[in-house]
LOZADREN-576009 format. One line per field, with one value per atom (N, C-alpha, C): residue in one letter; x, y, z. Coordinates in Angstrom, 1 decimal. Layout:
aa	(A  ...)
x	(X  ...)
y	(Y  ...)
z	(Z  ...)
//
This chain:
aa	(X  X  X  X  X  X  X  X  X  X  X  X  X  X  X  X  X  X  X  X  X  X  X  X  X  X  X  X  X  X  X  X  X  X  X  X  X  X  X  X  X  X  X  X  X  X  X  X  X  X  X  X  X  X  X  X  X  X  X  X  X  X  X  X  X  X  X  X  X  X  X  X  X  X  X  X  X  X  X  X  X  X  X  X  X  X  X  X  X  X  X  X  X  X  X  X  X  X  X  X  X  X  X  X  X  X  X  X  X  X  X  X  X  X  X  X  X  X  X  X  X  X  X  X  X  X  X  X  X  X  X  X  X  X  X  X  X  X  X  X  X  X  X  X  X  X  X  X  X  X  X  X  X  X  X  X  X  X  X  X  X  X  X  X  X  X  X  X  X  X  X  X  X  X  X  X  X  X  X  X  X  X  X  X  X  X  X  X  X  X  X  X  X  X  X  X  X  X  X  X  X  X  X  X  X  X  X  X  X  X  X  X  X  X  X  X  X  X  X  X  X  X  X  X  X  X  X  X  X  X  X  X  X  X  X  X  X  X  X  X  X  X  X  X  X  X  X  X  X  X  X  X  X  X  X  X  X  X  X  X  X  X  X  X  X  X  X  X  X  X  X  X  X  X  X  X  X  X  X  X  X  X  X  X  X  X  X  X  X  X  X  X  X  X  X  X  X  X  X  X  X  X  X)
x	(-46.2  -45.3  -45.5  -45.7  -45.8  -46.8  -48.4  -49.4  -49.0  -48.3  -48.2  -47.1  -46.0  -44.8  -46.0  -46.7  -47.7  -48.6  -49.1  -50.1  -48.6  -47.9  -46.6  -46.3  -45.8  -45.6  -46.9  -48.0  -48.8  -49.4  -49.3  -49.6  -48.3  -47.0  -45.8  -45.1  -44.9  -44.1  -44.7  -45.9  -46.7  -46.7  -46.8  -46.7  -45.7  -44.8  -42.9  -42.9  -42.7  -42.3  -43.7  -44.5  -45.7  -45.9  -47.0  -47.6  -45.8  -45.9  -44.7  -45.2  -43.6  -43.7  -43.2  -44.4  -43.7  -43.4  -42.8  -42.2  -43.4  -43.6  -44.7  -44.3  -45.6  -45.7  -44.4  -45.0  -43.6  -42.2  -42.1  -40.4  -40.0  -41.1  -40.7  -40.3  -41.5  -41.6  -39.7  -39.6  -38.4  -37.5  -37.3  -36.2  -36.1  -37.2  -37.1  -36.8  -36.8  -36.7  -34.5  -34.8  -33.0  -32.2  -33.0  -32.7  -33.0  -33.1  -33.7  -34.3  -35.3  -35.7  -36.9  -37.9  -38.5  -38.8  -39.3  -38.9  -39.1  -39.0  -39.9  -41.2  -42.6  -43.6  -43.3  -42.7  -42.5  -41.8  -40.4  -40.1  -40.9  -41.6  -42.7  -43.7  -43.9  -44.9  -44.0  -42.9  -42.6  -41.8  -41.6  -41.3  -42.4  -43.6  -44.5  -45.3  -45.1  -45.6  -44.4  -42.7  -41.9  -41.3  -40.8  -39.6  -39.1  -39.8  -39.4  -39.6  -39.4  -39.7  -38.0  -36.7  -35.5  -35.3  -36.2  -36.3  -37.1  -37.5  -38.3  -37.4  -37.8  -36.9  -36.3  -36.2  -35.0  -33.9  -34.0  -33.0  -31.5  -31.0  -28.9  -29.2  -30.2  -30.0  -30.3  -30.4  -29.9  -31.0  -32.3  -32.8  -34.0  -34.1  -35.2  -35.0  -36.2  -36.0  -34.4  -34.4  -33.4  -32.1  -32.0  -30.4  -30.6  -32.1  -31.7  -30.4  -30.9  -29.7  -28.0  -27.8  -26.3  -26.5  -27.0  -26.5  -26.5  -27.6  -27.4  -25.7  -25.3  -23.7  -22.9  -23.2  -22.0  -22.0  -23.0  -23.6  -23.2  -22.5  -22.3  -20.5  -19.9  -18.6  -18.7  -18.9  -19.3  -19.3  -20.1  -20.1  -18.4  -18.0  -17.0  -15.2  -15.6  -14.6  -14.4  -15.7  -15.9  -16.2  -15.8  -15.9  -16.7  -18.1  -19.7  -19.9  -20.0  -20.7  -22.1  -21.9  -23.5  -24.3  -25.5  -26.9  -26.5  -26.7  -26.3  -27.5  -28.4  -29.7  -30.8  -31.5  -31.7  -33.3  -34.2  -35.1  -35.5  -36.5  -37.2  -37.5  -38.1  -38.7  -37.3  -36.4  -35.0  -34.4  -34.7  -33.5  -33.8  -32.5  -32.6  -32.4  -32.9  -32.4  -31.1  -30.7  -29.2  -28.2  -28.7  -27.2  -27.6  -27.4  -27.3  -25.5  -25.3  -24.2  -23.6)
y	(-33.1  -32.5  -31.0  -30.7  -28.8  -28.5  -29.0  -28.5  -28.7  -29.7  -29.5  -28.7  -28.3  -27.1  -25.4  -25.7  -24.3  -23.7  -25.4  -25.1  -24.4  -25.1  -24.7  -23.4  -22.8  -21.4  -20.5  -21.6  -20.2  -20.1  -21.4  -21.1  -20.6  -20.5  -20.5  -18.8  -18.8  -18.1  -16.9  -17.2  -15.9  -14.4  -14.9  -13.5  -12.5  -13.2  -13.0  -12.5  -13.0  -12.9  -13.0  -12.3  -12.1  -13.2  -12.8  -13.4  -14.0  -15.2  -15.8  -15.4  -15.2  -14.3  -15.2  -15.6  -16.7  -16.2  -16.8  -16.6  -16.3  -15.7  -16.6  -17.3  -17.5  -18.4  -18.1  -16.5  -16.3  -16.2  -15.8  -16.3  -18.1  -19.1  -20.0  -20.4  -19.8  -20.3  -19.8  -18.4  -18.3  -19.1  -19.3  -20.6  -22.0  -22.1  -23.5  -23.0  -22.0  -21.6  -21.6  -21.0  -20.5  -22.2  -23.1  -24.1  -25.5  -25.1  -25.6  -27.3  -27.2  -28.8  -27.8  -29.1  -28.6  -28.9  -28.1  -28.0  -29.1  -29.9  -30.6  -30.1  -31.3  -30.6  -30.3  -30.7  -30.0  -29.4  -29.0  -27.4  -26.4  -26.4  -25.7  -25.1  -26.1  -25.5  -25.0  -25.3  -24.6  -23.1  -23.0  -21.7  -20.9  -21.4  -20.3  -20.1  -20.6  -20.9  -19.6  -19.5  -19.1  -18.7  -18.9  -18.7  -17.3  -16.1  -14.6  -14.1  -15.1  -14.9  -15.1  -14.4  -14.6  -13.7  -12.9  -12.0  -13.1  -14.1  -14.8  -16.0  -17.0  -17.7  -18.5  -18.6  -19.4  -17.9  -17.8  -16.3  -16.7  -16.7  -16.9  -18.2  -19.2  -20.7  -20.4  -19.6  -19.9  -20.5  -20.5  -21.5  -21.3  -19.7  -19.1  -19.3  -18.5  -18.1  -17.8  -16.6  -15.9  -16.8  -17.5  -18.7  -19.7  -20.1  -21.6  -21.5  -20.4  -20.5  -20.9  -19.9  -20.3  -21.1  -21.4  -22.8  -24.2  -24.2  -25.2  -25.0  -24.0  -23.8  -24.2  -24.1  -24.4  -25.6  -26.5  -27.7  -28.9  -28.3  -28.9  -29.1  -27.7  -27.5  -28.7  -28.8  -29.5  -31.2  -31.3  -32.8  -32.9  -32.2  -32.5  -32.4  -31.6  -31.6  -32.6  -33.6  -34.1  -35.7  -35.5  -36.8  -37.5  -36.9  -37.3  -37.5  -39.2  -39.0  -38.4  -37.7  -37.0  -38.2  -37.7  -38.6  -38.7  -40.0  -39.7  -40.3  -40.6  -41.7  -40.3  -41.1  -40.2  -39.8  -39.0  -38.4  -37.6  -36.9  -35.8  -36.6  -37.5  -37.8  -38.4  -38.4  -39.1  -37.2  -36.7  -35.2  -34.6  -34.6  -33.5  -32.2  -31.6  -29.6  -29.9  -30.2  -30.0  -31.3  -32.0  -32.4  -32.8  -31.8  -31.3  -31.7  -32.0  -32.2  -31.3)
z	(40.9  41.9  41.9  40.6  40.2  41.5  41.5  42.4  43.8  44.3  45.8  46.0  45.4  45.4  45.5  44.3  44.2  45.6  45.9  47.3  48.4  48.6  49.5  49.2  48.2  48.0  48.2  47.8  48.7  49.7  50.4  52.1  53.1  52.3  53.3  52.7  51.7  51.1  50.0  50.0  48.8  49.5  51.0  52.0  51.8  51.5  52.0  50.6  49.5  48.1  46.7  47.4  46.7  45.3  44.2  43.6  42.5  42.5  41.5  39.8  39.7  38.1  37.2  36.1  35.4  33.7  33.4  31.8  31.2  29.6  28.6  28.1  27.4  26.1  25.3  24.5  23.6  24.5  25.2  26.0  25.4  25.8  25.8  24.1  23.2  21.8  21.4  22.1  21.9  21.9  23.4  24.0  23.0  23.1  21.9  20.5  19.9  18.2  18.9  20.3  19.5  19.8  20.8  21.3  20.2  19.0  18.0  18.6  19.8  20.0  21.1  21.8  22.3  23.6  24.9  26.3  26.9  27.3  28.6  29.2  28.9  29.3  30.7  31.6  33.2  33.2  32.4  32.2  31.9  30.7  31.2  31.5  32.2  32.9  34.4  34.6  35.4  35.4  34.2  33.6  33.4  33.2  32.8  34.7  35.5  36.8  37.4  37.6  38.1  37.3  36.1  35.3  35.6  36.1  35.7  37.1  38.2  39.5  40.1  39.6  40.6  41.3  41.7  43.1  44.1  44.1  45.0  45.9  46.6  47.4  46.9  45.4  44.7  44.1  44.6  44.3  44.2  43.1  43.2  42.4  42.1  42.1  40.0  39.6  38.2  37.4  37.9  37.6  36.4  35.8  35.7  34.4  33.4  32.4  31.4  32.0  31.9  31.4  32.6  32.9  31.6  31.2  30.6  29.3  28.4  27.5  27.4  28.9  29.5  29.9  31.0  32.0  30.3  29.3  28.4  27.6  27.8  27.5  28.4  29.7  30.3  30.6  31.2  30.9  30.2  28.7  27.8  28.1  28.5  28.9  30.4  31.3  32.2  31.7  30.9  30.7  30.1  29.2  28.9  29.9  30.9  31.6  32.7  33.0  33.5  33.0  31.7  30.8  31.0  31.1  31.1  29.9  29.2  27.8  27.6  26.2  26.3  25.5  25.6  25.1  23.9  23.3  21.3  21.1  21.5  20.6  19.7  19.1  17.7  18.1  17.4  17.7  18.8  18.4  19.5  21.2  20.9  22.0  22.7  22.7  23.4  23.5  22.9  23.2  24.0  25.0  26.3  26.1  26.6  25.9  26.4  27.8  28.3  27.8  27.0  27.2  24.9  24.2  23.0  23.2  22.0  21.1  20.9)
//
């Protein structure tokens, strides 16, 4: 899905909101060390694709780099006010970054 979004942003939108600005590597190694688990391969690559792009047409939507730390906090407040049970099954390959205990 990443490549046909990419071709889209750059035949429609690269004009408007130039070259997309994406996270690095170490941004990410960070996210995961403070997130103690590790990302979703399509998180990131879509972080390292846009992550550091919220001047562009996802602008306000929270979605970037920057956001994941909070939004994985509020997220957590959220499932609970909303009496969403969270994931409890055991190992890496079952752990969501967002829905952490």
């Amino acid at each position: 899905m990443l490549p046909k979004t990419q071709q889209f942003y750059n035949e429609k939108l690269r004009s408007k909101y130039g070259d997309a600005k994406g996270a690095t590597v170490d941004n990410l190694v960070e996210m995961e060390r403070k997130l103690d688990l590790k990302l979703p391969l399509s998180l990131k690559a879509y972080l390292l694709w846009v992550g550091n792009h919220s001047d562009g047409p996802l602008i306000g939507t929270d979605c970037f780099a920057s956001d994941i730390l909070g939004n994985t906090e509020y997220f957590r407040e959220f499932l609970d006010e909303n009496s969403i049970k969270r994931f409890t099954g055991t190992g890496t390959r079952f752990k969501s970054f967002w829905l952490l205990a």
